[in-house]
C-alpha positions as CSV (number, residue, x, y, z in Angstrom):
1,X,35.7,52.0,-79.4
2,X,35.6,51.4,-83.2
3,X,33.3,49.4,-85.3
4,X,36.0,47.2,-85.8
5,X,36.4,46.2,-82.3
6,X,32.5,46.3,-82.0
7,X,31.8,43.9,-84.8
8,X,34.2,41.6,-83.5
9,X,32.8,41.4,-79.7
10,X,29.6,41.0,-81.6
11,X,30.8,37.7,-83.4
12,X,32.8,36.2,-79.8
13,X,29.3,36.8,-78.1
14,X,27.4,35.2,-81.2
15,X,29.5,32.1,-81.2
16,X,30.3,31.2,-77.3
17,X,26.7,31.3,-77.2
18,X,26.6,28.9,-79.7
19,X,29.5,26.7,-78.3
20,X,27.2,26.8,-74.7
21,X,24.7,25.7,-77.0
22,X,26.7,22.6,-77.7
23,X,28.0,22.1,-74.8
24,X,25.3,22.1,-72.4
25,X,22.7,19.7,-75.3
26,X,25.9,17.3,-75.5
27,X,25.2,14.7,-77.9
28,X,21.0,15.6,-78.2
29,X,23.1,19.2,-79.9
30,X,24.3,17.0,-83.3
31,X,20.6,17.5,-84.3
32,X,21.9,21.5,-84.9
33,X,24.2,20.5,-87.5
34,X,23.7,21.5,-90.9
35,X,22.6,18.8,-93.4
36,X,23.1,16.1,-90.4
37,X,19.1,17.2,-89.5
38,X,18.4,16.7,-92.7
39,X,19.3,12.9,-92.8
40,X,16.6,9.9,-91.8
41,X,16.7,9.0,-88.4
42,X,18.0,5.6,-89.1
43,X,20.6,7.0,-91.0
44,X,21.6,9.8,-88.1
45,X,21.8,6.6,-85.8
46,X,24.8,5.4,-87.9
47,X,27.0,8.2,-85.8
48,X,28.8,9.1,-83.2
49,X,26.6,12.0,-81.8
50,X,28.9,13.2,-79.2
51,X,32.0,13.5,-81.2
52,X,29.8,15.4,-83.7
53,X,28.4,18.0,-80.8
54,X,32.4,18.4,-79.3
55,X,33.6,18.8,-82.4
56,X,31.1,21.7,-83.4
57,X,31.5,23.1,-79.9
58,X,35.1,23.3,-80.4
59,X,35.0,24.6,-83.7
60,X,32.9,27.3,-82.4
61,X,35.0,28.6,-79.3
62,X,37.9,28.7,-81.7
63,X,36.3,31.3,-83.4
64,X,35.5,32.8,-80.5
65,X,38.7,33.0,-79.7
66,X,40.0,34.4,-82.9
67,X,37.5,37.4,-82.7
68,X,38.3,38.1,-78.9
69,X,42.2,38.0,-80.1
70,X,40.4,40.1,-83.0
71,X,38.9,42.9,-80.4
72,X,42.0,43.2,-78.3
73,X,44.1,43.5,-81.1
74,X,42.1,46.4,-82.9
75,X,41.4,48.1,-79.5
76,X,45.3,48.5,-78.4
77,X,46.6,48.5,-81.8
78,X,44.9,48.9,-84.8
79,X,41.2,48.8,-86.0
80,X,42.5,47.1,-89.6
81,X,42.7,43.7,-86.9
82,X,39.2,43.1,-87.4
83,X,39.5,42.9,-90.9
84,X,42.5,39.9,-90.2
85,X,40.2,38.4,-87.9
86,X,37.1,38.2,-90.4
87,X,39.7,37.1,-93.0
88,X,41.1,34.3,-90.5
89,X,37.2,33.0,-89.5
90,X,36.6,32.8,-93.2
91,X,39.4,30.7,-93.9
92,X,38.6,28.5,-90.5
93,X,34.9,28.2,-91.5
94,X,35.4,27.4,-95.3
95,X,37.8,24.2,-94.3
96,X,35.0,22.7,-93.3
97,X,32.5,23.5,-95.4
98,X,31.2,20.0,-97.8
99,X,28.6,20.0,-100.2
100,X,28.5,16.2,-99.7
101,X,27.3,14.9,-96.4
102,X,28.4,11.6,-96.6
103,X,31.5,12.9,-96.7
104,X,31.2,15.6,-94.0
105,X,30.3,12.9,-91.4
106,X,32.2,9.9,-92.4
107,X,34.8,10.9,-89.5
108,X,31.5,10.3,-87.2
109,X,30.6,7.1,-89.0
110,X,30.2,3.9,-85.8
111,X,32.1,0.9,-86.3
């Protein structure tokens, strides 16, 4: 075993935890959400909780699934694959990132 392959089991275990997280909370798991705790609570009632919860689930087991392609790939054939997997997560995480929330959540918005 490498540290490669290590550091990637590491991340799959950190985030399908989180994604069971999600899961199991359902909608009650939005509350998680960075900058959509930070919102009043009549404002957080203005969205679809659930969608917001799936949706972050989702994202999560997808990058648990690109460091568990990340593991296998530097076990059986090189240990530069967990550098392509860190590479790959960044790029999936910063597609998401917004610095404004209205705009993070208007997807979410009710009616």
């Amino acid at each position: 075993m490498n540290i490669g392959m290590i550091s990637c089991v590491v991340m799959a275990v950190i985030f399908g935890m989180l994604s069971l997280v999600f899961t199991f909370l359902k909608d009650e798991g939005a509350i998680l959400i960075s900058g959509f705790n930070t919102m009043p609570k009549e404002e957080r009632e203005k969205y679809d909780k659930e969608k917001m919860s799936a949706d972050q689930r989702n994202e999560l087991l997808n990058w648990t699934v690109v460091f568990i392609i990340g593991s296998f790939a530097c076990y059986f054939i090189n240990t530069y694959f967990a550098i392509v997997a860190f590479i790959v997560w960044l790029i999936l995480f910063f597609k998401n990132v917004h610095f404004n929330t209205n705009k993070a959540f208007e997807k979410y918005r009710k009616g």
